[in-house]
C-alpha positions, 0 to 999 in steps of 0.5 A, spaced: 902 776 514 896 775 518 891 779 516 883 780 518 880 786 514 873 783 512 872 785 519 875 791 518 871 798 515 872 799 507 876 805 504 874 805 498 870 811 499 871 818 499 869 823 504 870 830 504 874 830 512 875 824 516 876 823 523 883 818 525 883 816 532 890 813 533 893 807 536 898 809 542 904 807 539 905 804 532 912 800 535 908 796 540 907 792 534 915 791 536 917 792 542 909 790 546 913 792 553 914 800 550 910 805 553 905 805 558 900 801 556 900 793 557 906 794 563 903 801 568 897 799 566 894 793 564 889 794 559 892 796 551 886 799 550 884 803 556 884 810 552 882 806 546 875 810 546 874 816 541 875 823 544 868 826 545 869 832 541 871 828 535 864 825 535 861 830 537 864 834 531 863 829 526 856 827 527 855 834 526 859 835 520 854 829 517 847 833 519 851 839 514 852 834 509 858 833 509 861 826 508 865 824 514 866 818 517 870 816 524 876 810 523 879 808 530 886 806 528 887 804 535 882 798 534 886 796 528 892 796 530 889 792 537 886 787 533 893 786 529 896 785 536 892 779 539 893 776 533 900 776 534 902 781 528 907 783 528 908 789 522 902 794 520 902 793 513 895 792 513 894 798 516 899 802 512 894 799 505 888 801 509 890 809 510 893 808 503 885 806 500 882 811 505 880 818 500 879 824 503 880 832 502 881 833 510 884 827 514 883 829 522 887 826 526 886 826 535 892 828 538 888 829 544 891 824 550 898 825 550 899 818 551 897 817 543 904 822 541 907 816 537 901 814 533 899 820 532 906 823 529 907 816 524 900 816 522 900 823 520 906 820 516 903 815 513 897 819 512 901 824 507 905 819 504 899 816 501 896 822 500 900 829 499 895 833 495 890 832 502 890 837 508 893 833 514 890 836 521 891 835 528 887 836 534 886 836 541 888 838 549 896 836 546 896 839 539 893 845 542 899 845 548 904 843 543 902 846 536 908 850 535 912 845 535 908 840 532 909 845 525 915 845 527 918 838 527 913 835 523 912 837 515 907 832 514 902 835 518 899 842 515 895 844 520 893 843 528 886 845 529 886 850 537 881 849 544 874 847 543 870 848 536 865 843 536 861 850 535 865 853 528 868 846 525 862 847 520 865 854 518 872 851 519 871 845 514 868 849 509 874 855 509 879 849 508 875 845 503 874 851 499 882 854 500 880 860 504 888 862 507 889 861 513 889 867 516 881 867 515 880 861 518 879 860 527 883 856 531 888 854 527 896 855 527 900 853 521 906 855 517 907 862 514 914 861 512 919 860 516 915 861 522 908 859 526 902 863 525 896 863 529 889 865 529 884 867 535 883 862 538 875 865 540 871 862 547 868 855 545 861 857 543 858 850 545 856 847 551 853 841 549 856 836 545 853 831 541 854 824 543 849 819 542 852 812 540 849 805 539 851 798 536 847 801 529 851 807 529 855 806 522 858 813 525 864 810 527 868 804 525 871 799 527 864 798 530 866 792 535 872 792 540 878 787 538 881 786 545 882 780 548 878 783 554 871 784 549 867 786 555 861 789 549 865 796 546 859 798 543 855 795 549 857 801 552 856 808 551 861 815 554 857 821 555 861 828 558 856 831 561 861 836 564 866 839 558 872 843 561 872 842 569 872 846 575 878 843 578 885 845 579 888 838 581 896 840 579 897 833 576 891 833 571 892 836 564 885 836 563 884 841 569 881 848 570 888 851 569 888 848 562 881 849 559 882 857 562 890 858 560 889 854 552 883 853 551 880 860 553 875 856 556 873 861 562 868 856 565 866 848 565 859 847 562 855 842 563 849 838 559 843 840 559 838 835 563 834 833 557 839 832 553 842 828 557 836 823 558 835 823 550 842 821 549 841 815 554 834 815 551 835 814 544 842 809 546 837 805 550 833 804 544 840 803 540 841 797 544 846 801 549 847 796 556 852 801 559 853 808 560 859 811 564 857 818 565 863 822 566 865 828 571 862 829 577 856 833 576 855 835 583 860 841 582 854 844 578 849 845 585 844 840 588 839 843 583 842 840 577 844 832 580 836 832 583 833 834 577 838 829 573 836 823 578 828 825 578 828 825 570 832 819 569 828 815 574 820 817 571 824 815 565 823 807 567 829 805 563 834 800 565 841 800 564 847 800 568 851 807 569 858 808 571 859 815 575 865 819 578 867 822 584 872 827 585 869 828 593 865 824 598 858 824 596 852 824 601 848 819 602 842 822 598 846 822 592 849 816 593 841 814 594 838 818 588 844 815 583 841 807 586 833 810 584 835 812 577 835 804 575 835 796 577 841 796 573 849 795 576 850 802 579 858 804 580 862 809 582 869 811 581 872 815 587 878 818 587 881 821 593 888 820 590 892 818 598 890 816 604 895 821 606 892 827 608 897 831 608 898 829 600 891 830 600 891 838 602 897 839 597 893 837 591 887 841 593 883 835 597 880 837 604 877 831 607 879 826 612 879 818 612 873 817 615 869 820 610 872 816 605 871 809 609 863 812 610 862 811 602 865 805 602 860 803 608 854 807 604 855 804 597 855 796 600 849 798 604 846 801 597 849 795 593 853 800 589 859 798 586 865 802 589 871 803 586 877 807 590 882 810 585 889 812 589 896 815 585 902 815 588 909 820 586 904 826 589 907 832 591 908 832 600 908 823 598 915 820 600 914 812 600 912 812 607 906 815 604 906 810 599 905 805 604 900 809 608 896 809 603 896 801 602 896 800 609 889 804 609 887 799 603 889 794 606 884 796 613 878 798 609 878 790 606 879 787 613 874 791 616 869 790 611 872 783 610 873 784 602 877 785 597 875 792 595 876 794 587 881 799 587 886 802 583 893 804 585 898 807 581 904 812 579 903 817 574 904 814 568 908 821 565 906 828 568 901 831 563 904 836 558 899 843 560 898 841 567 900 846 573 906 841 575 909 840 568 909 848 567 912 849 574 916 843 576 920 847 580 914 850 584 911 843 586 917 840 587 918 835 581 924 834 576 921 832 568 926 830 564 924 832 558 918 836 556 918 837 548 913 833 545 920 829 541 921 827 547 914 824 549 914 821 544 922 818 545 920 816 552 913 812 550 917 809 544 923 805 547 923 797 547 920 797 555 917 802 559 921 803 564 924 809 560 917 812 559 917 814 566 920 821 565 921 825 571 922 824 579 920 828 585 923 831 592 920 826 595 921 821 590 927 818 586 925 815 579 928 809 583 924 809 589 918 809 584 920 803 581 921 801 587 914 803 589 911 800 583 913 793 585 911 794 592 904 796 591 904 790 586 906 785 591 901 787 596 896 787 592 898 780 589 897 779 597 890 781 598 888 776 592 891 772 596 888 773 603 881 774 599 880 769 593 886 764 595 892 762 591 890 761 583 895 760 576 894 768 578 897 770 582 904 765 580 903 769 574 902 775 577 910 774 582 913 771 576 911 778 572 913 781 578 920 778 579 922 778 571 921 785 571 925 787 577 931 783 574 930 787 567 929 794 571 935 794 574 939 791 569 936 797 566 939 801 571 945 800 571 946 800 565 943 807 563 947 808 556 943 802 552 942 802 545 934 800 543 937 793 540 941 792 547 935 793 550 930 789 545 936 783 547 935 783 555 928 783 554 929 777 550 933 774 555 929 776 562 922 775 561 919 770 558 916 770 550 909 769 554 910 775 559 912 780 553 906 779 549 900 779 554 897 785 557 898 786 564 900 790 570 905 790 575 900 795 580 892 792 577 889 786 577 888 786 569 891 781 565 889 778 559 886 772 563 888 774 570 881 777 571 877 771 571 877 767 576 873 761 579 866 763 580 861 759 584 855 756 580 849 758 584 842 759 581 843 767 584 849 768 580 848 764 574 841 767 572 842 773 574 842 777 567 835 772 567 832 775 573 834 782 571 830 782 565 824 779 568 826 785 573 826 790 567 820 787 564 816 787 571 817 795 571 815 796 564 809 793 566 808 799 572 810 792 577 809 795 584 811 789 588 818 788 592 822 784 587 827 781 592 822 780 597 818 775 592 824 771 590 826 769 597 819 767 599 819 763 594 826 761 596 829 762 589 836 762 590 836 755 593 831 750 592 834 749 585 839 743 585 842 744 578 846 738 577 853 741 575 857 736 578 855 731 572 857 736 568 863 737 571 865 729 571 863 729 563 868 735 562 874 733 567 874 726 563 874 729 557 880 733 559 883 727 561 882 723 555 884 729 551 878 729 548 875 736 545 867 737 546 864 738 540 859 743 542 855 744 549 848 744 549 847 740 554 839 739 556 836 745 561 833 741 568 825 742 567 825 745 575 829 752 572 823 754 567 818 751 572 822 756 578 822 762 573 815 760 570 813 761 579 816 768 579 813 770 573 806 767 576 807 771 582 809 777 580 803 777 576 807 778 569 804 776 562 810 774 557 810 772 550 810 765 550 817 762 550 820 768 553 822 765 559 825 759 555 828 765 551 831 768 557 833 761 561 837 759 554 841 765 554 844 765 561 844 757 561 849 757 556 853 762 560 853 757 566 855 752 561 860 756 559 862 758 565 863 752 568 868 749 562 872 755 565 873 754 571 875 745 569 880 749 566 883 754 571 883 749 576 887 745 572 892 751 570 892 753 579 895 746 579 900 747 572 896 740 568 892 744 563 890 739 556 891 745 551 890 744 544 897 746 539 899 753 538 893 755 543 895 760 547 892 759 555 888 767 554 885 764 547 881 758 551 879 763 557 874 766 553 871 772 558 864 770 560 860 776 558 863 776 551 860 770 550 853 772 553 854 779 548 854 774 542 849 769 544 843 775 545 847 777 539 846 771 535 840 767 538 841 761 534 848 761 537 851 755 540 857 754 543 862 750 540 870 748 542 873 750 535 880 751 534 881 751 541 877 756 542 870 756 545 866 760 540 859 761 537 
């Protein structure tokens, strides 16, 4: 068995709590296609994050004194699977190592069901003298039968307590009885019992992380998609919400109804610059600011915006909205910093009709007015769409695409967006407590049941209800049809690729597997394990994709062009920074096109194209990339500098250029590669998949600012430092 556990954390310690944060399904390891993930949506690893609380929770425990640690189980078992694993033995002797008197462990999302049941399994078998607890929005709304069900698991932990964990941890630690503790349920006999669950009694949590926090580990992401997991950091700034969205387990209804929480909090403004302060200094390149602050009143975002821009710090930030925003938020948000500014906007169809039925009122023109604001701005937009909402038939669906489809050709590009089903309807929302009274059939809504739909062999059975307006049928067939339009809009936009090939043969393989699957709805797992084997090639069932979503393992990256604008364009951003430290008043973008800067540059890329091509001809394998930088960059950086009127160390702008000229480099081998694969004749290495050598360009430039000595070497297949 392949194992890697020098790049995971040590066990052989002991905590007084320790916080797990489980993999979504353990049998993803056997079954890749189970669940949602990888299949509805592409990423494994998209809910990989720890919940906010857990941090929070934690960090506070360790300021008390208590020793306590994080361990993101998902991660590990995400590492084991790009390694192509296919047993969790290694995790199995980790938690078997791991001493603790309390092991906590997040049922937060629903989504983690299974993981978190089989690892609260493992952990009790290793360990039956220590407290096993759960927590979280979906231990709360099935405590009862958690208790119930599952022995393995002594207590689950209710609604918000960041506040008491203190008290509650000491009472546990100390064997108070239950019955004197808060927020908890746990077995009295043969039946449930539960104490109060008091109002949360804390507004703020605690969230500040960085690449030096030893807080939580692993502390560096095991995707192949590694985009600079600690590069980036997740701050709530509101807890609870102040919306009722009928398909949302995390809305209004269910903070008031489980959580007793009567109203959402929001973050202090100086807690949340500290937060990005401190994060900076911690080596943060990233914050997604989540929750749409603009619910908490004008006041609040503008005193936010004022205080994040006097700061001066760069960084880039991701928002969310729930509504349109106006132009002077959008504009308030683009002052903050120089830094990538994006912002999710989830007006959920462009039906209008469906909108009104789940509590949206505005019009389509209001959303084409955010897409124009935001290119004027230079705001990456991103729109979110769903379908199998209440009042939506597929006529709907189609509208919806159809107003995408618009919105690209008006503003002739292809737009980010996502659009997609809901992947199960969240245990506690509106809709799944009243499925009748908004016009849905749910198939099962035990949490046994959750975990039997996520844990078969493909994903098909993980959708587990339907509507008055849809057929699980018809949401099949929908998901199938946005994926083909988007595959079409790829088409259109960036022209045909190995991509798109890959996309319509997922797609087709997947239609011919689905409705084998229902005709035959009796299938044991075994039966369904063998069609699979059959029907969808070795090379699909192991990658992350998504039928409706652009992200695949190597799907996302494409050609890109070589210009000097592109290529140095971290270099630029850190000279930017550098100039505004430095209290630099001049129009940076002004300066660089009166020194004609994005193309008086000739970089000699096709000499370095030829030498690669005939490598691959050859079958030849570069030792390293190290090819000299042209003299005229570090002059043409070197004449910026000089009319920006900014002293840097000597060295600096060598420093700067070396970095992003590797990343051309880097870049440029790609693009050889994926050239070839459009055209079917790639040179591949033995036992190297195609994933493994399209290695994601900002990954490589994380590790070389990481190592800067580094040089980047083909080795094993692989381009490495």
């Amino acid at each position: 068995m392949v194992t890697d556990r020098d790049s995971w954390p040590s066990a052989k310690q002991c905590f007084d709590i320790v916080f797990l944060h489980p993999p979504s399904s353990f049998i993803k390891l056997k079954y890749p296609l189970s669940g949602i993930f990888g299949a509805l949506v592409g990423s494994t690893d998209i809910l990989g994050h720890e919940p906010v609380g857990m941090i929070s929770m934690a960090h506070n425990l360790r300021r008390k004194g208590y020793k306590t640690k994080i361990f993101n189980v998902g991660k590990m078992l995400l590492d084991l699977r790009n390694r192509g694993v296919t047993d969790y033995g290694s995790i199995e002797n980790f938690i078997k190592d791991l001493r603790s008197g309390i092991y906590a462990i997040g049922l937060h999302w629903a989504a983690h069901s299974p993981g978190a049941v089989e690892l609260a399994r493992m952990v009790k078998k290793y360990h039956p003298d220590s407290l096993v607890l759960f927590g979280g929005l979906t231990s709360t709304y099935y405590h009862e039968e958690i208790l119930k069900k599952f022995e393995f698991v002594d207590l689950v932990v209710l609604g918000e307590v960041d506040g008491i964990i203190e008290e509650i941890v000491d009472k546990l630690l100390n064997r108070h009885k239950y019955r004197n503790i808060p927020n908890i349920s746990y077995r009295e006999n043969s039946d449930v019992a539960s104490t109060k669950i008091g109002r949360p009694r804390k507004d703020s949590l605690v969230y500040i992380r960085g690449s030096g926090d030893e807080l939580i580990e692993p502390n560096r992401d095991f995707s192949k998609l590694d985009c600079g997991y600690m590069a980036n950091c997740m701050i709530p700034l509101v807890h609870g919400c102040g919306r009722n969205c009928p398909f949302c387990g995390g809305s209004k209804y269910f903070y008031r109804k489980y959580f007793h929480r009567s109203n959402a909090g929001v973050m202090q403004v100086e807690q949340v610059v500290e937060n990005i302060r401190q994060s900076v200094h911690q080596g943060v390149l990233s914050f997604s600011l989540f929750g749409d602050i603009r619910l908490y009143g004008d006041e609040y975002w503008k005193r936010l915006t004022e205080r994040l821009s006097r700061e001066g710090m760069y960084f880039d930030v991701y928002l969310e909205l729930f509504s349109p925003a106006t132009k002077e938020y959008l504009e308030a948000w683009r002052k903050v910093t120089s830094g990538e500014v994006s912002i999710a906007f989830s007006p959920e169809s462009a039906d209008e009709n469906v909108r009104k039925a789940i509590g949206k009122h505005y019009t389509n023109e209001q959303i084409d007015q955010q897409v124009s604001w935001a290119m004027d701005l230079g705001i990456n937009l991103s729109l979110s769409f769903l379908f199998a909402l209440p009042e939506q038939d597929f006529a709907s669906v189609k509208r919806t695409q159809d107003f995408i489809n618009e919105l690209c050709h008006k503003n002739n590009r292809l737009l980010t967006y996502m659009f997609e089903p809901f992947l199960f309807v969240d245990p506690g929302c509106p809709i799944f407590d009243y499925p009748e009274k908004y016009g849905y059939i749910i198939e099962d809504r035990t949490l046994e049941g959750l975990i039997k739909a996520l844990t078969r062999p493909h994903w098909y059975y993980a959708l587990n209800y339907s509507t008055r307006w849809l057929s699980k049928k018809e949401i099949i067939e929908a998901i199938f049809f946005v994926g083909s339009s988007r595959n079409e809009l790829y088409m259109e936009f960036l022209g045909p690729s190995h991509n798109n090939l890959l996309h319509r043969k997922i797609i087709l393989q997947q239609k011919e597997l689905i409705n084998t699957l229902m005709s035959s709805p009796d299938l044991e797992d075994e039966e369904v394990e063998g069609l699979i084997e059959r029907l969808i090639d070795q090379e699909i069932r192991q990658m992350n994709f998504s039928i409706t979503g652009p992200d695949m393992d190597f799907a996302q990256q494409k050609i890109s062009v070589c210009s000097i604008g592109e290529i140095f364009r971290n270099t630029l951003k850190t000279i930017n920074r550098c100039y505004r430290e430095a209290g630099g008043q001049k129009d940076v973008l002004t300066v660089l096109q009166e020194l004609d800067f994005f193309c008086s540059v000739d970089i000699p890329e096709d000499s370095y194209r030829e030498e690669l091509i005939l490598m691959r001809n050859t079958g030849k394998e570069p030792d390293e990339i190290s090819y000299k930088i042209p003299e005229q960059v570090y002059a043409k950086f070197r004449e910026l500098v000089s009319s920006l009127e900014l002293s840097l160390e000597e060295g600096l702008i060598e420093e700067f250029v070396r970095y992003d000229w590797s990343l051309f480099l880097v870049n440029l081998w790609n693009n050889v590669y994926l050239e070839d694969l459009s055209k079917g004749g790639i040179y591949l290495p033995k036992d190297v998949n195609k994933s493994d050598v399209l290695l994601p360009l900002r990954n490589a430039y994380v590790k070389l600012n990481y190592k800067p000595n580094g040089r980047i070497i083909h080795k094993n297949g692989r381009l490495a430092l």
